[in-house]
C-alpha positions as CSV (number, residue, x, y, z in Angstrom):
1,X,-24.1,1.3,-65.3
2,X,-23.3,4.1,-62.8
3,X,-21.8,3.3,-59.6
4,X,-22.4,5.3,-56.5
5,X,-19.0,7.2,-57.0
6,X,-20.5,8.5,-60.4
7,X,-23.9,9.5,-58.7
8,X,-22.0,12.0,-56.3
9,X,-20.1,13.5,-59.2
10,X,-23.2,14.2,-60.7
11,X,-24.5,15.5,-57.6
12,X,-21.7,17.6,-56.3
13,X,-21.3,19.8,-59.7
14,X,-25.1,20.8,-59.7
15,X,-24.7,21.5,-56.2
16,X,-21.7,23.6,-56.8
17,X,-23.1,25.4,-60.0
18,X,-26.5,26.0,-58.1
19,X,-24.7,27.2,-54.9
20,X,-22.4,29.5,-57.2
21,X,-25.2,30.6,-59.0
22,X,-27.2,31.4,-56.0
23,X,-24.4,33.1,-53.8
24,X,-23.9,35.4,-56.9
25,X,-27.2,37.1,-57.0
26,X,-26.0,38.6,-53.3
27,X,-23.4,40.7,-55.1
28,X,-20.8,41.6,-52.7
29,X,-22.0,40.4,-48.9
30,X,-20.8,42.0,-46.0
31,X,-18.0,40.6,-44.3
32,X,-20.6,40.0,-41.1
33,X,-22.4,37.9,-43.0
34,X,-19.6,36.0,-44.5
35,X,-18.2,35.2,-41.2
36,X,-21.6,33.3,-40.4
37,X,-21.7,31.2,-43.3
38,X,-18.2,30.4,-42.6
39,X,-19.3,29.5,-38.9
40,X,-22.2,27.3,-39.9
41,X,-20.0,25.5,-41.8
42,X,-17.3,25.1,-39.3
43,X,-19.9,24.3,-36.7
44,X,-21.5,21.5,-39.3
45,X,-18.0,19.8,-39.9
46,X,-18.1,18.5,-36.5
47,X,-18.7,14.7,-35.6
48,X,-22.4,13.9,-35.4
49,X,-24.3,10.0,-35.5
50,X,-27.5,9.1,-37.3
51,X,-30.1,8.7,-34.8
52,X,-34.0,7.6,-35.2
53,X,-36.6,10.7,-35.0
54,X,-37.8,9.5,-31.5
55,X,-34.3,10.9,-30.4
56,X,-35.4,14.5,-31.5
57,X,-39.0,14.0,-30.2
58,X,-37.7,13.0,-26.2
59,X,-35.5,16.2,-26.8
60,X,-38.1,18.7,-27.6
61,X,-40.5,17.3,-25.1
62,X,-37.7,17.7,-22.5
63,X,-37.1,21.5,-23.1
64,X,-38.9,24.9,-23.2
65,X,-37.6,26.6,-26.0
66,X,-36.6,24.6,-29.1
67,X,-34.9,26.7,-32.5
68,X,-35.6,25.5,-35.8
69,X,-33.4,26.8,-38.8
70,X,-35.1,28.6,-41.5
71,X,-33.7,28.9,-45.0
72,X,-35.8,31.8,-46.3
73,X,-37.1,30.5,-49.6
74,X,-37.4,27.1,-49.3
75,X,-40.6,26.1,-48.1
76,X,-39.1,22.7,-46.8
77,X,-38.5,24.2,-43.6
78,X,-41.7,25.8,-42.8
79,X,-43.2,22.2,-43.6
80,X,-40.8,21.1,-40.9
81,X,-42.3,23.8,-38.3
82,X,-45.6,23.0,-38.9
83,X,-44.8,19.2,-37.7
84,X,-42.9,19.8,-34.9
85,X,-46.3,22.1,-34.1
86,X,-48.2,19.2,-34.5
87,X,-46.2,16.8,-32.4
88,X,-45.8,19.0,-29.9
89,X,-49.7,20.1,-29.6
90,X,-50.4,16.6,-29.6
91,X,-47.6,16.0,-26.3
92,X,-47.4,19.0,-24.4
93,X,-49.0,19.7,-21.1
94,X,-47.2,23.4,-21.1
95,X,-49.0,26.2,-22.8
96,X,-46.9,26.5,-26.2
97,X,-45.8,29.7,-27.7
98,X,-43.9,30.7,-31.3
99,X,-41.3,33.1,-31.6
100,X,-41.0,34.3,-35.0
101,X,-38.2,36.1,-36.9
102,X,-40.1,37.1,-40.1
103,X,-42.1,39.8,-37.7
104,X,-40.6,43.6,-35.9
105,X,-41.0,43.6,-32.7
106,X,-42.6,47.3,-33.4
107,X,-45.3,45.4,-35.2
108,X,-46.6,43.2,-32.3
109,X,-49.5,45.2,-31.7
110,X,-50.7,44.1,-35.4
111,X,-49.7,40.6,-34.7
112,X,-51.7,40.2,-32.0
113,X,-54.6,41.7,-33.7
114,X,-54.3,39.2,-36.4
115,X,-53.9,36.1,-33.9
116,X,-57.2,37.5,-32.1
117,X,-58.8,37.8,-35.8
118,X,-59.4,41.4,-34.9
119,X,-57.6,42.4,-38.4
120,X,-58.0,40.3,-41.7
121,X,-54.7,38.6,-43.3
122,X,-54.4,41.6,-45.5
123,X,-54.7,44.3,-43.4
124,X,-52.3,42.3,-41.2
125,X,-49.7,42.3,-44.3
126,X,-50.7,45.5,-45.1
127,X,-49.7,46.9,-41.4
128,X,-46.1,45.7,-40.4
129,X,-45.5,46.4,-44.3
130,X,-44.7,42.9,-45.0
131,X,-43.5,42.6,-48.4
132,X,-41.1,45.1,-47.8
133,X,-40.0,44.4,-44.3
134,X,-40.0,40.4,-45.3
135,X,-40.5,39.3,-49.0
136,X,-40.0,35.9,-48.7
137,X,-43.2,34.1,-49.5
138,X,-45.9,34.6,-47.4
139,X,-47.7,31.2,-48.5
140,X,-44.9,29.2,-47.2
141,X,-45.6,30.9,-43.8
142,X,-49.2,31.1,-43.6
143,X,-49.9,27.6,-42.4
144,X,-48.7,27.9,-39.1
145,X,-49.9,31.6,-38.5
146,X,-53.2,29.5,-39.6
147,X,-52.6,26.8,-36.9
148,X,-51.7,29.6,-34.2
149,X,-55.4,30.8,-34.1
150,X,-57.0,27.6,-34.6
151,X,-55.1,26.7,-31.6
152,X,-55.2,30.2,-29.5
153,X,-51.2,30.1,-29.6
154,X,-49.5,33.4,-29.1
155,X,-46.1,34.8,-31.8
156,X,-43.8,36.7,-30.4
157,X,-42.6,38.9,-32.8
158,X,-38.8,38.5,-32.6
159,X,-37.0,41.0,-35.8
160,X,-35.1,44.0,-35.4
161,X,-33.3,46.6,-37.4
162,X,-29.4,46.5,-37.4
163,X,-26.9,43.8,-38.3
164,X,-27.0,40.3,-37.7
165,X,-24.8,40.4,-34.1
166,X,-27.1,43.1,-32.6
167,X,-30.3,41.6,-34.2
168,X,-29.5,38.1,-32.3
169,X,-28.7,40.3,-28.7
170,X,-32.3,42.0,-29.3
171,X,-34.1,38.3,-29.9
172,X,-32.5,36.9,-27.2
173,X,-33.5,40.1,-24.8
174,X,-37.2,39.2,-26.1
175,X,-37.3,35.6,-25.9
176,X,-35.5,35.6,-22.0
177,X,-37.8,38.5,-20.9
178,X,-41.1,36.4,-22.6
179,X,-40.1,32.9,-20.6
180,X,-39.0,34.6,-17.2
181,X,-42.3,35.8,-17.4
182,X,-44.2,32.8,-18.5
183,X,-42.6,30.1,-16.7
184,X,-44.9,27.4,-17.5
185,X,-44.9,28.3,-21.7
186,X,-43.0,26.6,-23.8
187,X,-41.4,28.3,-27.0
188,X,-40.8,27.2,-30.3
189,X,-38.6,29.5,-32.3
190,X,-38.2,29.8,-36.0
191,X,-35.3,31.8,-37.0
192,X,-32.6,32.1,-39.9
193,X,-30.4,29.1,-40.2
194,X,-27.3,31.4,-39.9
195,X,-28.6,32.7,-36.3
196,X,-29.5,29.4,-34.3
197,X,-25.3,28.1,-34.4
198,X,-24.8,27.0,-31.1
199,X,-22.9,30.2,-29.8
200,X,-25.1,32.5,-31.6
201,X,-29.1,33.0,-30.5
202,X,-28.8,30.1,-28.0
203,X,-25.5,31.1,-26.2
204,X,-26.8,34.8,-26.0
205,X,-30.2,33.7,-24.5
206,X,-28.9,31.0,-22.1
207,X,-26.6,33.8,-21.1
208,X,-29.7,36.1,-19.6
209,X,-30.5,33.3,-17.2
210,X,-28.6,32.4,-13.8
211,X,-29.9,29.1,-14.9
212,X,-30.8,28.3,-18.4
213,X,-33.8,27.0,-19.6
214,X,-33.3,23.3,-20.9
215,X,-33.8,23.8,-25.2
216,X,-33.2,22.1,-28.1
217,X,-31.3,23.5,-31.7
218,X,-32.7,21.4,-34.9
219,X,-31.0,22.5,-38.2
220,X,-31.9,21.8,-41.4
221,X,-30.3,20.2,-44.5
222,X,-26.6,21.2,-43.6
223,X,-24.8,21.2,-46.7
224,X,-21.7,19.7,-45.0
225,X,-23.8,17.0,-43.4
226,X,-25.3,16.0,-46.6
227,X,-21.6,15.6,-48.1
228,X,-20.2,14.0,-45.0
229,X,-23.2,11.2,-44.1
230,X,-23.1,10.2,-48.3
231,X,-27.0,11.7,-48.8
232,X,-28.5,8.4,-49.9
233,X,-31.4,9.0,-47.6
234,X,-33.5,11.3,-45.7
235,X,-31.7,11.3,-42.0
236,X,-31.5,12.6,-38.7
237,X,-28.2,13.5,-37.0
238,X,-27.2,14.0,-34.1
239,X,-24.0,16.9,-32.8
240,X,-25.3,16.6,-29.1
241,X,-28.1,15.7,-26.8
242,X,-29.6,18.7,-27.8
243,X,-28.4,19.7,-31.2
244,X,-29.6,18.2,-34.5
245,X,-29.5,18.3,-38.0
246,X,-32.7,17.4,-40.0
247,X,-31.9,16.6,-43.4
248,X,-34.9,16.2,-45.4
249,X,-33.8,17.6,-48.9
250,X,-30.5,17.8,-51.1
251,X,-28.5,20.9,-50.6
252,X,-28.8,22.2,-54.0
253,X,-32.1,22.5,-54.0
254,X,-32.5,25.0,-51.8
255,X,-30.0,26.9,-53.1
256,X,-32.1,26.4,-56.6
257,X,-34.9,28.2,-54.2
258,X,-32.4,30.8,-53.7
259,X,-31.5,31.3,-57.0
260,X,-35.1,31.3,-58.3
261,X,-36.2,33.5,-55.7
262,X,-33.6,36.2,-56.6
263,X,-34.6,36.3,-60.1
264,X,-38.4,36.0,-59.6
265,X,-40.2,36.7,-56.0
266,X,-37.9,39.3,-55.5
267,X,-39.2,42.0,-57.5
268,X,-43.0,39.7,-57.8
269,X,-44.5,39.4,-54.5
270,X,-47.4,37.2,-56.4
271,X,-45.1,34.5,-57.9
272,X,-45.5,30.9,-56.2
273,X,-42.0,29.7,-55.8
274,X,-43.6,26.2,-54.9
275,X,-45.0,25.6,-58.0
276,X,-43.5,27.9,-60.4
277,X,-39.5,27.3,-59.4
278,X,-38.1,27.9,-62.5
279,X,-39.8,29.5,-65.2
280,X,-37.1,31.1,-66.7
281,X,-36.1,31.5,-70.5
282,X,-36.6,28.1,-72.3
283,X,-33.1,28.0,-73.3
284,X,-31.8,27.8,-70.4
285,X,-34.4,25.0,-69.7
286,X,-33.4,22.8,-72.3
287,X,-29.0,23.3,-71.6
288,X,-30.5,21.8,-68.3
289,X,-32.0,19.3,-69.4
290,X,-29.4,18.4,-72.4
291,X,-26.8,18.7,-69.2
292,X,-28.4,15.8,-67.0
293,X,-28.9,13.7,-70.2
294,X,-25.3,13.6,-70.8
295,X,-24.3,13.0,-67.2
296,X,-26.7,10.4,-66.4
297,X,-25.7,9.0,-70.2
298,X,-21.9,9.0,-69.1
299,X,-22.1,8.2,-65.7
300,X,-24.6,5.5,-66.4
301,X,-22.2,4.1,-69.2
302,X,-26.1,4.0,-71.7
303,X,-23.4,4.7,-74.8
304,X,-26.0,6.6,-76.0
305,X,-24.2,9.8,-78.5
306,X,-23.8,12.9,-77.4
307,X,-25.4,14.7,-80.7
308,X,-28.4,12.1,-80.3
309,X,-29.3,13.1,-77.2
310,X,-29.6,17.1,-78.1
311,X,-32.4,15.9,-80.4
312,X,-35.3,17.2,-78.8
313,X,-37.9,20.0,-77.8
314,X,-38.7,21.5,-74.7
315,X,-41.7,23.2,-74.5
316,X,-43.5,24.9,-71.5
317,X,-46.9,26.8,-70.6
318,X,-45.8,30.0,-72.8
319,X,-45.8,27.5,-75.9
320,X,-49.2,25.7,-75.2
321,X,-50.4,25.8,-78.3
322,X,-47.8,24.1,-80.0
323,X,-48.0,22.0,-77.7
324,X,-52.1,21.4,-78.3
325,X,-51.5,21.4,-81.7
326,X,-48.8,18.3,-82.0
327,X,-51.1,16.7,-79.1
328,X,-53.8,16.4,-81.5
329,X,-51.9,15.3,-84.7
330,X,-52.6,11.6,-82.4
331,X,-54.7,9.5,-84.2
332,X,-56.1,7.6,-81.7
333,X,-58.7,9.6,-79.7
334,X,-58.4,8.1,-76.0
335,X,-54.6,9.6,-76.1
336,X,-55.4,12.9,-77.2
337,X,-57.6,12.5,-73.9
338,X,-55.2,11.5,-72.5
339,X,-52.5,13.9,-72.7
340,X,-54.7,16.7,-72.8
341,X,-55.7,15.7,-69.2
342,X,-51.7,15.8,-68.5
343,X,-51.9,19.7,-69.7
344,X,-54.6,20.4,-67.5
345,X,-52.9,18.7,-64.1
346,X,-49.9,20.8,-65.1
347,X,-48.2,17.6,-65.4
348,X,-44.6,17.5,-67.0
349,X,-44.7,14.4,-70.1
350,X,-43.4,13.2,-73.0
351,X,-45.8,14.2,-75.9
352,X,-46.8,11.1,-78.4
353,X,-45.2,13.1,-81.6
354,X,-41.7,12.9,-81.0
355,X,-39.1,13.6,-78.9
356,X,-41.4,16.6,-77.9
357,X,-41.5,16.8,-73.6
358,X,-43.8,19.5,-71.9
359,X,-42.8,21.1,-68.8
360,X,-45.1,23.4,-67.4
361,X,-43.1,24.6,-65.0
362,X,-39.2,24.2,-65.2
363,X,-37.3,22.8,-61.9
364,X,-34.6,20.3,-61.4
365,X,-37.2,17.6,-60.4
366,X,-39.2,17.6,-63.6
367,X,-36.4,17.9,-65.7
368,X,-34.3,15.3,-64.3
369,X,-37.8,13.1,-65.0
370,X,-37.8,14.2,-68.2
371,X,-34.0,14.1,-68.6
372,X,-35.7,9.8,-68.4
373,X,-37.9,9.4,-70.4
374,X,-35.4,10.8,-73.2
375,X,-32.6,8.9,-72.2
376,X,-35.3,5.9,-72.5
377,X,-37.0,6.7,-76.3
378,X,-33.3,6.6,-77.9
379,X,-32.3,3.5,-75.6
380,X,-35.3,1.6,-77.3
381,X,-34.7,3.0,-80.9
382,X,-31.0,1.7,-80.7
383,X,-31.7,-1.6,-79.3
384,X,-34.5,-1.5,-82.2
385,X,-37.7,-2.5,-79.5
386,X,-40.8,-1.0,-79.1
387,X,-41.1,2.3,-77.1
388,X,-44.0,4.3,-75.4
389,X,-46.2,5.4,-78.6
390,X,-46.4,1.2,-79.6
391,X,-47.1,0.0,-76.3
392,X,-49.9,3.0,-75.7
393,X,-51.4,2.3,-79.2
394,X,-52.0,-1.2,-78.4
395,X,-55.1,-2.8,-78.3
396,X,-53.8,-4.8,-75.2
397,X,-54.2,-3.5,-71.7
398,X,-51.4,-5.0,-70.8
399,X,-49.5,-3.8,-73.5
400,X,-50.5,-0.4,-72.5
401,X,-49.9,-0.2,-68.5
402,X,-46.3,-1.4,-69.6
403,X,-45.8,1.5,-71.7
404,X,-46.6,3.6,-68.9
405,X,-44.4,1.7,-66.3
406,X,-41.2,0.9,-67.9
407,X,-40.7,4.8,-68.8
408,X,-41.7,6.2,-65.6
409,X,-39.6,3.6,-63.8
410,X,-36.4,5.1,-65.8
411,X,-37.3,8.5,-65.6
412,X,-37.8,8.2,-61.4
413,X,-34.0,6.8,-61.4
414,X,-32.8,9.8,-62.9
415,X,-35.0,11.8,-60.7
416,X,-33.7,10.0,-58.1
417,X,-30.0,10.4,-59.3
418,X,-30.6,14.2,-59.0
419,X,-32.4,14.5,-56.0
420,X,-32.1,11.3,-53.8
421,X,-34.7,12.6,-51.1
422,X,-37.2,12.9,-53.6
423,X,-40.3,10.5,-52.3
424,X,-43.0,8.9,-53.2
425,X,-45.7,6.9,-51.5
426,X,-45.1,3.0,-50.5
427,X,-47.2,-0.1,-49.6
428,X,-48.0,1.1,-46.1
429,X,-48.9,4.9,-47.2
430,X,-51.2,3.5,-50.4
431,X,-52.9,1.5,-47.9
432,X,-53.8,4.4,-45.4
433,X,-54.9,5.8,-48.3
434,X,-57.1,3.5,-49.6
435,X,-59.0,3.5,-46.4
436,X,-59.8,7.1,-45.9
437,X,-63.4,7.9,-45.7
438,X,-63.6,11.1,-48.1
439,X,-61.5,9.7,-50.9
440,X,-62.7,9.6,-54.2
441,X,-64.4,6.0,-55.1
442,X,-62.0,5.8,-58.6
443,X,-59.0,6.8,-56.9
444,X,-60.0,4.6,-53.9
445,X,-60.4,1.6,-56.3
446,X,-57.3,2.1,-58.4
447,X,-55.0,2.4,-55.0
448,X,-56.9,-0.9,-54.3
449,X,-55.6,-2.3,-57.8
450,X,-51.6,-1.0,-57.2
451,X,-52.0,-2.8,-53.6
452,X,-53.2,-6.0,-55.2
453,X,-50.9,-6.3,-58.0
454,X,-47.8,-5.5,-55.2
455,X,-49.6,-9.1,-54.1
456,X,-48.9,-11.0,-57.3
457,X,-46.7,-13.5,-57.6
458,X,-44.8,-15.7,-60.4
459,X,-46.8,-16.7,-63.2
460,X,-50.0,-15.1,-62.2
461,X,-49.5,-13.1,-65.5
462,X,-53.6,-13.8,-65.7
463,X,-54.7,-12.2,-62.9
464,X,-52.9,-9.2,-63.3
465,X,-54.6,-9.0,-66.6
466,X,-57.7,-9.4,-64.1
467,X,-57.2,-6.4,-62.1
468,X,-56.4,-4.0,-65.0
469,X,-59.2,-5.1,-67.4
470,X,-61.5,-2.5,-68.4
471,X,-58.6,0.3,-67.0
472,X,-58.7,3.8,-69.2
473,X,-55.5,4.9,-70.3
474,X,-56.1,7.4,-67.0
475,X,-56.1,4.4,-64.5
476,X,-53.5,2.9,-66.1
477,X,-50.7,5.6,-65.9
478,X,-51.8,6.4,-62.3
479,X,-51.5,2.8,-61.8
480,X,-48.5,2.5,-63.3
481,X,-47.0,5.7,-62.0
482,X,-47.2,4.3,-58.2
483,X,-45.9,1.4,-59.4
484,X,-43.0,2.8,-61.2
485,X,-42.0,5.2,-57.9
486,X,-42.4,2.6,-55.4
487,X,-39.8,-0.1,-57.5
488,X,-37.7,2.8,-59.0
489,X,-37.6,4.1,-54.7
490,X,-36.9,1.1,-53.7
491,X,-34.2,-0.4,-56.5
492,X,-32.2,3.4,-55.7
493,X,-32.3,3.1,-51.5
494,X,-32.0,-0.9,-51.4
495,X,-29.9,-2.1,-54.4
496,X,-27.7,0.9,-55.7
497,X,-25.5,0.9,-52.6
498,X,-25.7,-2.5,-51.0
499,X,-26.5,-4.9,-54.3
500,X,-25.2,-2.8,-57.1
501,X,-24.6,-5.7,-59.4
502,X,-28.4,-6.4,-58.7
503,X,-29.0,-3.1,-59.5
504,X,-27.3,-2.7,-62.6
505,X,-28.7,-5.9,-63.8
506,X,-32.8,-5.1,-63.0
507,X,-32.1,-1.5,-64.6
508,X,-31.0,-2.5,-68.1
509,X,-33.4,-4.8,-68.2
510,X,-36.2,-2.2,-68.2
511,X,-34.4,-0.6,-70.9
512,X,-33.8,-3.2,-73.8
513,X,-35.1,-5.8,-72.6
514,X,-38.9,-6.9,-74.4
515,X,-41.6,-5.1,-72.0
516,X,-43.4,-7.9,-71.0
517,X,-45.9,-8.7,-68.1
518,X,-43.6,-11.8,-67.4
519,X,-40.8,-9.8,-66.8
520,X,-42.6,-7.0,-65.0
521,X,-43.8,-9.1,-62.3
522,X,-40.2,-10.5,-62.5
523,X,-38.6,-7.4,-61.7
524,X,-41.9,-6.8,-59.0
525,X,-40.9,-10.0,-57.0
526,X,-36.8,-9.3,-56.8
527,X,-37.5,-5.9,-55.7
528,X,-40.0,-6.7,-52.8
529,X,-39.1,-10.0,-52.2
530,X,-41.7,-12.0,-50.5
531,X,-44.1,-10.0,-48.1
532,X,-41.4,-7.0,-47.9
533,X,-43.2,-5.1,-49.9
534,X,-46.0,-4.8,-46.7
535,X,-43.7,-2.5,-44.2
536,X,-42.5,-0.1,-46.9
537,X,-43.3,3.4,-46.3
538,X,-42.2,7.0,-47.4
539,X,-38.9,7.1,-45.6
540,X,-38.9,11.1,-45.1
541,X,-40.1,13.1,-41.8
């Protein structure tokens, strides 16, 4: 099996493709802009700590004006924005302002309007020309211009025309003249990741003040951070007492964003970068997705063959009916349900004919998933066991929910392997969610069922045969999939590192090994070991 070493190899050359890739669609930058990335980097290199969130919280609630780095297409850190809004509504007892790069400064007048609701949000658009001026994608923004009149808060529009040293002078200008004006408002600004370096937009607005107001820098997924601290898990570093580096998401990814943006959003102001990352030519899909089968194969050590593993199809939306049409060649009715429910979710799944996988929408998360559930159909044929179609087929209920665990479990691993901040809901989070008023009474009593079998013990193979009686194959793989996440989460965060022997050992087991309800609580137990399993929760901010 793969050790730690391995995993970074694998990580580091999709990184480097994807940032290669990425960079290229600039063409030739200007030397300006060269010279920041160069000083981000520099600036990133230097020594920093891991510190708890409470460190960043004290920070903010000390200062009046806090920057937040913004990577332009990934949506990751407007998510951030709007919970650093929400802490600090919740907080402080100063008015609160935002300062917004994405805006002219020409185009307050239409801001304001919109804040007011005097204008709609398309006229708004419409006005300051936004799809032009802008581009990025307006839904990853529209939450928090959303929250801003909900909660009466004022945006300062902070964008200019000009390069990216006289554009910082002219936000700093606006920003200094805003808080020497409203001394008792505290300001929030989002701004390019590139601009918020410590002795760029802070230096020159601390610089307009004989004294200078006390503020806070948060960056976002550093690359050079990510590299340095090892990655394993979503973190919070600290440079300073008042610089920070949040890092909530694997570098390449949002350099995938990049990447996909170039070739989509940029000339397609309608396309949903969120939800439709990669739909690009199938064929570059599927050299993907052959590509992290034969890493994870080799770095694993699975000895699975290389001309094995390129046996396969790779279908998305564009082929849907192909897809409907080998869906329905199932003879058993309930799994033609079944999977036709997965098309409909816009779910990404292995289809029952064959080494046939559906991706609706291609991205490095879904086809790292998939990229499992191959690697696991030709690990059972070679060790000769039964695989998912025999376990689903069954007329056993146990039988089933194991052929939707022991897949999933493999495919989150690889997932995992790819993207190590992907997350998933724990004990802690399935039980806040099991007690929410609204929520719907069959998703209410399934959660229940997950939360009671994390309860079982040795040789209560019985009453977990109790809690999933009468299941449709719809509970069971929801069942199963939290299941899956929370022991796959917790074997790559808890053993891969610190027990990898352990590790090793549980993972092959869920490969050749007989899928069994013995050896599934088995494996349940020596993950969460005792009542551990009661404090886990999601481990990202």
């Amino acid at each position: 099996m793969a050790t730690i070493d391995d995993v970074r190899e694998i990580q580091r050359s999709i990184y480097l493709s994807m940032r290669k890739r990425a960079l290229a669609q600039e063409g030739d930058p200007p030397a300006e802009l060269i010279r920041y990335r160069r000083d981000q980097e520099r600036f990133s290199k230097r020594k920093f700590k891991a510190v708890p969130m409470n460190e960043l919280f004290e920070q903010i609630d000390k200062s009046r004006l806090i920057y937040l780095g913004d990577f332009h297409t990934f949506d990751q850190s407007s998510r951030t924005l709007q919970r650093l809004l929400r802490h600090m509504l919740k907080t402080k007892d100063k008015k609160l302002s935002l300062g917004m790069e994405m805006v002219n400064e020409e185009d307050q007048i239409y801001l304001d309007s919109y804040i007011q609701g005097l204008i709609s949000e398309q006229e708004f658009l419409e006005s300051i020309n936004y799809h032009e001026s802008w581009r990025f994608p307006w839904k990853h923004y529209r939450p928090f211009f959303e929250m801003a009149k909900k909660q009466g808060l004022e945006i300062i529009a902070l964008n200019s025309k000009g390069n990216l040293a006289s554009r910082d002078k002219h936000a700093a200008s606006l920003i200094s003249n805003y808080l020497k004006i409203h001394k008792k408002t505290t300001m929030l600004v989002l701004f390019g990741e590139l601009h918020i370096v410590s002795d760029k937009l802070p230096s020159r607005v601390s610089k307009q003040f004989t004294r200078a107001p006390k503020h806070c820098i948060l960056h976002q997924n550093l690359d050079g951070v990510y590299w340095k601290s090892g990655g394993d898990d979503a973190s919070l570093v600290r440079f300073n007492q008042k610089e920070f580096s949040l890092q909530s998401s694997p570098p390449w990814v949002k350099y995938e964003s990049m990447l996909y943006w170039y070739e989509n959003v940029a000339e397609d102001i309608e396309f949903d970068l969120h939800n439709s990352m990669m739909e690009t030519a199938s064929e570059e899909a599927a050299e993907n997705f052959l590509y992290y089968c034969g890493r994870i194969n080799r770095s694993f050590n699975l000895g699975l063959s290389e001309d094995d593993l390129e046996d396969f199809n790779l279908f998305d939306h564009e082929q849907l009916e192909t897809v409907l049409d080998r869906v329905d060649t199932i003879q058993k009715p309930s799994l033609i349900k079944w999977q036709r429910e997965q098309i409909k979710r816009a779910k990404a799944f292995k289809l029952l004919s064959g080494r046939d996988y559906y991706c609706p929408h291609f991205s490095v998360n879904r086809l790292a998933y998939l990229a499992g559930l191959h690697l696991q159909d030709h690990l059972r044929t070679q060790a000769n066991k039964a695989g998912l179609l025999s376990h689903l087929q069954s007329k056993q209920i146990d039988k089933r929910f194991l052929g939707f665990f022991y897949p999933m479990l493999l495919a989150y691993l690889c997932a995992k392997v790819i993207n190590p901040y992907r997350k998933c809901d724990l004990y802690q989070d399935l039980l806040m969610q099991s007690r929410r008023a609204k929520l719907n009474p069959k998703k209410r009593e399934n959660i229940k069922t997950v939360l009671s079998i994390f309860s079982l013990k040795h040789g209560e193979e019985d009453q977990f045969k109790v809690y999933i009686k009468g299941k449709s194959l719809q509970d069971l793989a929801f069942i199963a999939k939290r299941l899956s996440q929370a022991v796959g989460d917790t074997l790559y965060h808890e053993f891969f590192t610190l027990q990898p022997e352990s590790f090793q050992r549980i993972t092959r087991k869920t490969v050749v090994d007989r899928w069994d309800v013995t050896g599934f609580l088995a494996i349940m137990k020596e993950v969460f070991p005792g009542k551990s399993y009661q404090e886990t929760k999601k481990r990202f901010f």
